[in-house]
C-alpha positions in Angstrom: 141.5 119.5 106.1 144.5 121.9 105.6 147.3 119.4 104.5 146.7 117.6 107.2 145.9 113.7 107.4 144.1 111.3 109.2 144.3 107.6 109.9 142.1 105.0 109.4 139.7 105.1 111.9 139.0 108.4 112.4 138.2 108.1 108.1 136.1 105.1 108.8 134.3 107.6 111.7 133.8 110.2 109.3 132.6 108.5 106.0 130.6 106.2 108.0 132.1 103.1 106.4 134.0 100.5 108.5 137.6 100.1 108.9 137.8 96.7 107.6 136.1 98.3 104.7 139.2 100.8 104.3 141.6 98.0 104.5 139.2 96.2 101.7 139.8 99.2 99.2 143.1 99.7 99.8 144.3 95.8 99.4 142.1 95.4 95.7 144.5 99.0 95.0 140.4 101.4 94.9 141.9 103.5 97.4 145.2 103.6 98.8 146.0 106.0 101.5 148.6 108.4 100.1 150.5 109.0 103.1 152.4 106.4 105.9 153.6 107.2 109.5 157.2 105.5 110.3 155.3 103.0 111.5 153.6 101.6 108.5 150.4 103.0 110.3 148.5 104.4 107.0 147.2 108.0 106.9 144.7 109.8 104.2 145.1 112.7 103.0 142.7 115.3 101.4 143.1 113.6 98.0 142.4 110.5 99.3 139.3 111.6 101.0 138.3 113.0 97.5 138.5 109.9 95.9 136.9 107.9 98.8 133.5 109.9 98.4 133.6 109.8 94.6 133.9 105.7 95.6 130.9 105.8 97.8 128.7 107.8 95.9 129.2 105.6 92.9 128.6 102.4 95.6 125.4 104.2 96.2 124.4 104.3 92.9 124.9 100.7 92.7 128.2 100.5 90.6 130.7 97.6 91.5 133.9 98.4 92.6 135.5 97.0 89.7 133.5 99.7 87.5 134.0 101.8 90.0 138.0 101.6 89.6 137.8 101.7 86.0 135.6 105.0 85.9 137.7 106.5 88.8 141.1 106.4 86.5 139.9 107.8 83.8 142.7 110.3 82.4 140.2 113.0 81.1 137.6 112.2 84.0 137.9 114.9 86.8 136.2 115.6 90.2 133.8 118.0 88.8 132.8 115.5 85.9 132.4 112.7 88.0 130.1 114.8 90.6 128.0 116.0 87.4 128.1 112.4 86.7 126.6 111.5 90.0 124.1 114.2 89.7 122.8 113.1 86.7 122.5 109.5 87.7 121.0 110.4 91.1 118.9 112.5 90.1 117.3 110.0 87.5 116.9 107.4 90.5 115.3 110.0 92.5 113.0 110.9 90.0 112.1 106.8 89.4 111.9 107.0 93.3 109.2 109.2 93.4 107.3 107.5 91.1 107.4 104.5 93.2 106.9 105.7 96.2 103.5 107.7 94.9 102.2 103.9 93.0 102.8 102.8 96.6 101.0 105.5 98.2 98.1 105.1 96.0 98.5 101.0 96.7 98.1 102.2 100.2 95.2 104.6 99.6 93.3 102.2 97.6 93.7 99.8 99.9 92.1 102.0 102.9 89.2 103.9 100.9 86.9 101.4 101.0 85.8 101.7 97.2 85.9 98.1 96.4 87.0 97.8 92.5 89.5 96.7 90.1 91.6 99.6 88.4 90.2 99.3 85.4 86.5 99.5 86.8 88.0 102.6 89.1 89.2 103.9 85.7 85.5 103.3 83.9 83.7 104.8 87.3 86.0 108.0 87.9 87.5 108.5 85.0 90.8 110.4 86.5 89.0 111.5 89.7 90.9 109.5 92.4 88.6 109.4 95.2 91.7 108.2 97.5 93.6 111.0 97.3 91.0 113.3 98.9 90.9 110.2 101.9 93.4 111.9 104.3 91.4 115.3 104.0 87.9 113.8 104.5 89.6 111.6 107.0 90.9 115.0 109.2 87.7 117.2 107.9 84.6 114.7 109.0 86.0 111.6 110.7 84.8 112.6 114.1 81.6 112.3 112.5 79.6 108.7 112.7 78.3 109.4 109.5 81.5 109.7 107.7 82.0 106.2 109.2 78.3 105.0 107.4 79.7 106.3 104.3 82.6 104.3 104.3 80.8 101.0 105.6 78.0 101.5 102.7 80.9 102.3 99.5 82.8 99.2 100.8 80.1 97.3 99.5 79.5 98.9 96.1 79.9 97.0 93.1 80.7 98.7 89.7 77.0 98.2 88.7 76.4 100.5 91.9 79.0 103.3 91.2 77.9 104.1 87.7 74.2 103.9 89.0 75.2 106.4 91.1 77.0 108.4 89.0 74.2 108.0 86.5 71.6 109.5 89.0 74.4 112.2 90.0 74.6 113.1 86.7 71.1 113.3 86.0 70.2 115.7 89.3 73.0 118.0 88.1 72.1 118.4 84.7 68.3 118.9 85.3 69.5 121.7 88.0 72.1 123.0 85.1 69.1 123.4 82.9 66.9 125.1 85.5 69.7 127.7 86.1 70.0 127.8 82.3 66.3 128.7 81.9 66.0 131.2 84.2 64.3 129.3 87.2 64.3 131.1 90.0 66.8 128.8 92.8 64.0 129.8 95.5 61.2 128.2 93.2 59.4 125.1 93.7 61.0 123.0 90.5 64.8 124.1 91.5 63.4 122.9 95.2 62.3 119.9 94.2 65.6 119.3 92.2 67.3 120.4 95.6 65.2 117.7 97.9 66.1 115.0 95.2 70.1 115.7 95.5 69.6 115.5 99.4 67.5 112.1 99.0 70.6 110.8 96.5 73.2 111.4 99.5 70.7 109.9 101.9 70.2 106.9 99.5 74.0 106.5 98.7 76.4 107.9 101.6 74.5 108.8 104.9 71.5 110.2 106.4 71.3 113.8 105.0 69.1 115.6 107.2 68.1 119.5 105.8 70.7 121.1 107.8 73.1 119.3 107.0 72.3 119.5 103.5 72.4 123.0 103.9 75.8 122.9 104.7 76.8 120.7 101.6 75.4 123.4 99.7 77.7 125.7 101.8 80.6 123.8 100.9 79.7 123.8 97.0 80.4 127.6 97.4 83.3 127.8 99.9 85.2 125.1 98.3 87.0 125.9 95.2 87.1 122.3 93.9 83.3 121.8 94.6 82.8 124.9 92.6 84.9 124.1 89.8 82.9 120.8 89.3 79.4 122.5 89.0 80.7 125.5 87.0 82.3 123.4 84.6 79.0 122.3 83.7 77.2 125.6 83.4 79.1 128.8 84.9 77.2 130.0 88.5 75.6 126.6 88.9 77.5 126.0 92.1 76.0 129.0 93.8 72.9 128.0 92.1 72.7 124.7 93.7 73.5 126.4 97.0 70.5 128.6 97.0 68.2 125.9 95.8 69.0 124.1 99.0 68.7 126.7 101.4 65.4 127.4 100.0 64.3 123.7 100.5 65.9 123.1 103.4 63.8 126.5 104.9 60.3 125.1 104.2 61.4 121.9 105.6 61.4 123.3 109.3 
């Protein structure tokens, strides 16, 4: 401020506290403007603006004022060592903050992705796949679509007896396509086609009607889509791209 002072209200303006506040602190002796006009008019200086944030970030971080006096007068305690202080402490409330806030957003989630379990049965169905964090994507990706909207209506509905019979039959499609690869089966063949016309019928049966070209596209996005790859690969390395062929070959003698 360069030495100079200001009164009460133009503090009150610029701390964004009210006056009545100011004339709080001062009377209990938390902050006292330093400085009087011949008037009796009070006037803060720069040392007294110091101390006035150091007040309201401590307020902030939930400290009384009584506390807040005590820690203010500290001999040894100086600006720096109070603002590492508040550092500190803030920085352990934002972290608690966070974690909040993302339980809530997964609340939130859970509450819109229409996969009707308890968190332990999600727990026993996904293990620590969350499908609702992949909602808002799906959401922006296929929501246009009216069969994104059967999907939804049909997992509302699921029980936990239906997910793992799902995941079961997932499973089982993906393994005997793993071993086909494995073997040496040709993906254009008529057993990795096969295997390929069952995985369509399990989206059909499960999600939404999965004609062959669209099914084609799935196989598509097995390939383009890192994550999609990662799954199948993890399971036998090249599966993904595996899986994709098989379906273009089905879906091409399924004109």
């Amino acid at each position: 401020m360069g030495g100079m002072s200001l009164s009460v209200g133009q503090v009150a303006r610029l701390a964004g506290v009210t006056v009545r506040t100011l004339h709080h602190y001062d009377e209990i002796g938390l902050l006292s403007p330093t400085e009087r006009t011949r008037a009796g008019y009070r006037r803060y200086t720069d040392a007294d603006l110091s101390r006035l944030q150091q007040i309201l970030l401590y307020r902030e971080l939930g400290f009384p004022l009584e506390e807040i006096a005590v820690i203010l007068d500290e001999p040894s305690a100086d600006e720096l060592t109070h603002l590492r202080r508040q550092h500190a402490l803030l920085t352990d409330r934002a972290r608690h903050l966070g974690q909040v806030i993302a339980a809530v957003e997964r609340a939130i989630h859970a509450h819109t992705s229409g996969v009707a379990l308890t968190p332990e049965e999600r727990f026993e169905v996904f293990g620590g796949f969350r499908p609702e964090e992949h909602e808002a994507e799906a959401a922006a990706r296929w929501g246009a679509d009216p069969r994104y909207a059967e999907s939804r209506r049909r997992v509302a509905s699921y029980t936990k007896a239906d997910w793992l019979e799902l995941k079961a039959e997932a499973g089982a499609i993906t393994g005997a396509l793993a071993a086909a690869c494995e073997a040496g089966l040709p993906a254009g063949g008529e057993h990795a086609m096969d295997l390929a016309e069952r995985h369509r019928g399990h989206v059909t049966r499960w999600f939404y009607d999965c004609g062959h070209d669209l099914h084609r596209g799935l196989g598509d996005l097995y390939v383009a889509d890192a994550r999609f790859t990662a799954v199948f690969d993890a399971v036998l390395p090249g599966l993904a791209a595996y899986v994709r062929e098989a379906i273009h070959a089905n879906a091409a003698r399924h004109p």
